[in-house]
N, C-alpha and C positions, 0 to 999 in steps of 0.2 A: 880664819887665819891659815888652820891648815890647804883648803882650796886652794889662795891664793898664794902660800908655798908652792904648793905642784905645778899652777898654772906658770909662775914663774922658772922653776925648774926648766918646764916642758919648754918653756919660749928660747928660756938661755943655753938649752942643748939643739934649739932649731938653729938657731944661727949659728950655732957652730958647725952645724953640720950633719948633726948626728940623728941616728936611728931611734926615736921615742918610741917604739910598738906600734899596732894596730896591723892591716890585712899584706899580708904581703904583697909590693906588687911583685907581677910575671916576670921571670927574667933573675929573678932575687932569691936567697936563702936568708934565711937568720941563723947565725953563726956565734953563738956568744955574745947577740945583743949588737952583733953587727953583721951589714948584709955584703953577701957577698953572689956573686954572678955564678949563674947556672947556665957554662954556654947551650947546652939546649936549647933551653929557654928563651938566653939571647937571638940564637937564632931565630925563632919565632917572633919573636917584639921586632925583628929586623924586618922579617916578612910581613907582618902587619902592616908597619909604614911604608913599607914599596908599593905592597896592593893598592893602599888609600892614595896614593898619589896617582895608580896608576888607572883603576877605577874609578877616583874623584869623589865617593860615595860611601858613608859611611852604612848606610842600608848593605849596599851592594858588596861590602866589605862583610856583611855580616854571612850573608847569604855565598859567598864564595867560600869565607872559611869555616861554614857550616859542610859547604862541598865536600870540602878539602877533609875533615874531620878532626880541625882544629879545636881541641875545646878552652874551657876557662882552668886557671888555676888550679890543680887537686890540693888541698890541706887536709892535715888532718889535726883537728882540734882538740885541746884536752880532757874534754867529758869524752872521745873517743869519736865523735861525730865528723864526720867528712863533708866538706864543704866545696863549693868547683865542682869542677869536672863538667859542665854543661855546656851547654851552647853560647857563644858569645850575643848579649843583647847589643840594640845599638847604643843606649846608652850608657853601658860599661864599657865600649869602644869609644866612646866618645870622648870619656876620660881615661884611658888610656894612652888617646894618641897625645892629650894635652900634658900626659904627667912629665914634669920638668926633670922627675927622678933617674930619667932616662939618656940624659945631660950630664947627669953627678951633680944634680941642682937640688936645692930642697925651696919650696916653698912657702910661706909662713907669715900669714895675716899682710896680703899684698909687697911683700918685699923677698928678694930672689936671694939663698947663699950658695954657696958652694961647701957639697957633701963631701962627706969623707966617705964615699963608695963609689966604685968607680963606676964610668959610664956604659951605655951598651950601645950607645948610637951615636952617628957623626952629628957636630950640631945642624950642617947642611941639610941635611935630610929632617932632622926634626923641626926647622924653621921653616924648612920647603911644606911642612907637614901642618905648620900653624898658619902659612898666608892662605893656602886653598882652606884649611877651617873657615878664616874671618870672612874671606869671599866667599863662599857657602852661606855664612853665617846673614853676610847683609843679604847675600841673593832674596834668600828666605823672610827677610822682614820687610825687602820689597814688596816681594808676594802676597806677602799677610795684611800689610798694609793695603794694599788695590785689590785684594780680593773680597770679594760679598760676606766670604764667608767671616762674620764677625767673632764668631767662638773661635776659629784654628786656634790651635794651641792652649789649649784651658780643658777643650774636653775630652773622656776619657770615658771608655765602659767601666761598667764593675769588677774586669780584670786586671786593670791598670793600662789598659792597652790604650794608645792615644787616638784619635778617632780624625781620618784626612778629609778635605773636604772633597769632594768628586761630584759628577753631575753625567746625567746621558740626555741623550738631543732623542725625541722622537718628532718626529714631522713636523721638525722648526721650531719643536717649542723644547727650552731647556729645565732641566729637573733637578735640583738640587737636593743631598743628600753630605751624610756623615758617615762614615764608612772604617770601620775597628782596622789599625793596622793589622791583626792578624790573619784577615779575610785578606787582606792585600797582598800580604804576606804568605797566602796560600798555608796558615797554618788555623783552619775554624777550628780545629778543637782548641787551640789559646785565645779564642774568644769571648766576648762576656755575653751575658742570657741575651742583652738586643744591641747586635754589631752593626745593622746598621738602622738609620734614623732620616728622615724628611729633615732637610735645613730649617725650611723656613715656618714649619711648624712649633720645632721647637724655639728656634730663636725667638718668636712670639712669648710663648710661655714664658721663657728664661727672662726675657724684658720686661715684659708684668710684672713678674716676680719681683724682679729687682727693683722696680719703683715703686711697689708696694710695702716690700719691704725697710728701705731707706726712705719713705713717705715721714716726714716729718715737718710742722710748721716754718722751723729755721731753714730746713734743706727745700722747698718743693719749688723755688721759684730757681734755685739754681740747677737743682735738678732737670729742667723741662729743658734746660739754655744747654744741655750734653746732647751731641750727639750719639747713636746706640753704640757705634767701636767704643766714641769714650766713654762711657759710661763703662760696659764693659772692661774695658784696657785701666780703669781707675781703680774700679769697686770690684773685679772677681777674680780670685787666683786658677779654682779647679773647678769642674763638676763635671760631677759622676753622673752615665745614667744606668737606672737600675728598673727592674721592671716592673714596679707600681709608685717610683716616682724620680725625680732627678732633682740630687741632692749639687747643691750650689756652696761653694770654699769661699770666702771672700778675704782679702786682705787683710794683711793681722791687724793691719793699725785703723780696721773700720770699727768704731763704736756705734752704730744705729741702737734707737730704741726699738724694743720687739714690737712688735703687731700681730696680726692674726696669726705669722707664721711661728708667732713663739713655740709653739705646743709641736708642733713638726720639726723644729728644728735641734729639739732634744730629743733624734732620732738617728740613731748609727755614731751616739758619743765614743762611743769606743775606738770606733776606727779612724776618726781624726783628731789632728789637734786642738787639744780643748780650748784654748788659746787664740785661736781664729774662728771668726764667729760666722755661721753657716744656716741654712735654711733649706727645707728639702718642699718641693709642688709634686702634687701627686700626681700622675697623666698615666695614662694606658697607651701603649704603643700600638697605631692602627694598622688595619690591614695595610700594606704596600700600594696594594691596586685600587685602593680608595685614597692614599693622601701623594697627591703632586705636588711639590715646592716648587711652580713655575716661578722665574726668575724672570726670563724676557725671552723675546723672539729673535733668533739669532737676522738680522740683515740680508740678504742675496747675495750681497759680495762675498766676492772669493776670500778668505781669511787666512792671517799666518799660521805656518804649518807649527806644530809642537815642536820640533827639531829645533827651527829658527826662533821661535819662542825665545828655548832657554840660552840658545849662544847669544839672544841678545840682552837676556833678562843677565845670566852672567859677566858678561861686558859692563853692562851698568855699573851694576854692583864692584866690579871690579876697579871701573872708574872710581869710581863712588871712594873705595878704601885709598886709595892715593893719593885721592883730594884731601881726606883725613891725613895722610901721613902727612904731607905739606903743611898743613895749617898746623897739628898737634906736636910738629916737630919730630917726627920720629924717622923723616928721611927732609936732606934738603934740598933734591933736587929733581929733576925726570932723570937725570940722568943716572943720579944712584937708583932710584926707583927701576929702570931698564935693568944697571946691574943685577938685581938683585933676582928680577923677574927672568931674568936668561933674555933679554928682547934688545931691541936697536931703540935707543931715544926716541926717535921720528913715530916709532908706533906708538908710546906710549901717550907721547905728545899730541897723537891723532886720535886715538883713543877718551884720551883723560876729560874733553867737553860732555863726554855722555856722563858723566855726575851729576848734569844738571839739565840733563832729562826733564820733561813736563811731569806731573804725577799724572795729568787725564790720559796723555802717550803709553806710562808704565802700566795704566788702569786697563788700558786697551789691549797689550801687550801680553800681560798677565791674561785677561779673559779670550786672547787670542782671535779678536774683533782688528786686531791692526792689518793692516793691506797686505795679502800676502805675498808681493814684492820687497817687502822693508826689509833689509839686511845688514850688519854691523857698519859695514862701509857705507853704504847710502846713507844708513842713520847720521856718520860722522863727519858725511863731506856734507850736508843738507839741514845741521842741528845750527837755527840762532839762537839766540840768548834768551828771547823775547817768547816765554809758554805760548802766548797767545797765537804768534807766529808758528811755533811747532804746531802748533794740532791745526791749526791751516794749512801747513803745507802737506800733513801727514793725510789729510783729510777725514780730520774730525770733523764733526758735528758739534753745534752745541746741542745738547739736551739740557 
């Protein structure tokens, strides 16, 4: 009863408006339980969101105001302990740029109020700062989607560090790899014991595992009917790799009976949640110059440049969200859509058919196999309706 008091409490001071505790954000003071603006500060949260519009890149956001020698937050806590002061990650940039609080909004179990603290930003600039998120946002689950690499986004060294997927060409033939943001990041000492990894060795491993794992008589005949994203994309949240075995997170709401991996998998309880049920395979990490993750042979043809890549990978996506605001209601026309976008109707109108882009086109695109002539305008005067028709005219193959 008492829980459910506070919880209540805490609900009926959100919507009012008001400051419940917890980390400050940047820009704020607490004041008597109430926050108030620290133009310093403000200024800073101002500069934040100009860079990220002006960069585009939350990465590249991080690494400038690293430059710059912007840090996070300094607190100092009641046991005496100082918290902040560091380097911005990107993912406390990332909620940053999304905090509504910087509005005079509070937000509160999906429903939006208005605070009683004032604001520090125009909402212009902070909505200008949320449509380049969503478009980022789909660009990247294009990507993940037509890309090979089935784990993006799931795995992770033993440092936390998230692990990208990259590849180098030697003499025609492509090699796939997993590679520690922090190596990319030019920072190895924030990398974990093995930053980087053979793709398509591990993926091997990680798919055994998991079908051996969720091997059960009622599961085995639906199991085989998954393809490996889905199965993946259903059954695993996280995995770790570590350097005598690679520990597998799987969705909270998986109940599998144990199998062989029971006895492993009551290994590193400590560090996750006990609550979502996990499995670790043991594997040693081989030498480099012995494990190739060939993928395929790249074609003869000339191929799109990375430039043109992603202005067309971003177009998509771009389309992509407008066709969503149409349909979801959340704009009614092109023509508020141009408003809003700073652009003339006619482009966006020219524009908006790449939503419905082929996936084998986006597949191509992505692995950068598309014609290196293809550019946003050709895509848009030259895109029918009919997939089948695009990747003929684009000059697909069938494989």
């Amino acid at each position: 009863m008492i829980g459910e008091r506070v919880r209540d409490k805490i609900a009926a001071s959100k919507r009012k408006g008001l400051w419940v505790g917890g980390p400050v954000p940047l820009g704020f003071a607490s004041v008597d339980k109430k926050l108030v603006v620290i133009p310093e500060e403000a200024e800073t949260v101002r500069l934040i969101f100009t860079l990220y519009l002006k960069l585009g890149s939350v990465r590249l956001l991080a690494e400038e105001l690293d430059r710059r020698g912007i840090r996070t937050k300094r607190q100092l806590l009641a046991n005496g302990r100082i918290r902040g002061d560091g380097r911005f990650g990107v993912g406390s940039l990332a909620n940053l740029l999304r905090n509504r609080f910087y509005i005079g909004e509070v937000f509160y179990r999906g429903e939006v109020y208005r605070g009683e603290h004032d604001p520090i930003l125009e909402r212009t600039l902070f909505e200008a700062v949320q449509a380049t998120l969503a478009g980022q946002a789909a660009a990247r689950r294009l990507r993940l989607k037509a890309s090979s690499a089935i784990l993006a986004g799931r795995i992770f060294d033993d440092r936390g560090n998230r692990m990208t997927p990259t590849h180098a060409n030697k003499r025609g033939v492509r090699y796939r790899y997993y590679v520690s943001h922090a190596l990319l990041q030019t920072r190895s000492q924030d990398a974990g014991s093995v930053p980087r990894i053979p793709a398509p060795d591990v993926e091997r491993i990680i798919l055994q595992g998991l079908h051996d794992y969720l091997a059960t008589p009622e599961r085995s005949a639906s199991q085989d009917r998954l393809a490996d994203r889905d199965l993946i994309d259903r059954h695993v949240d996280r995995i770790v790799i570590r350097p005598t075995m690679i520990e597998v997170l799987l969705q909270k709401q998986e109940c599998a009976q144990p199998t062989e991996h029971a006895e492993a998998d009551n290994l590193h309880a400590g560090e996750r949640n006990d609550r979502a049920p996990s499995f670790a395979l043991p594997w040693t990490p081989s030498e480099f110059s012995a494990v190739k993750g060939v993928l395929h042979r790249p074609s003869s043809q000339q191929s799109i440049s990375a430039a043109s890549r992603d202005a067309l990978l971003s177009a998509i996506a771009k389309a992509g969200s407008w066709i969503d605001d149409l349909v979801e209601g959340r704009a009614t026309s092109f023509a508020q859509i141009a408003q809003r976008e700073g652009k003339v109707e006619r482009h966006v109108r020219f524009l908006a058919p790449l939503a419905f882009t082929s996936p084998r086109l986006i597949a191509a695109i992505v692995e950068g196999n598309a014609p290196a002539g293809l550019t946003i305008t050709a895509l848009a005067k030259a895109l029918p309706y009919a997939w089948a028709e695009q990747d003929r005219r684009i000059g697909l193959s069938r494989r």
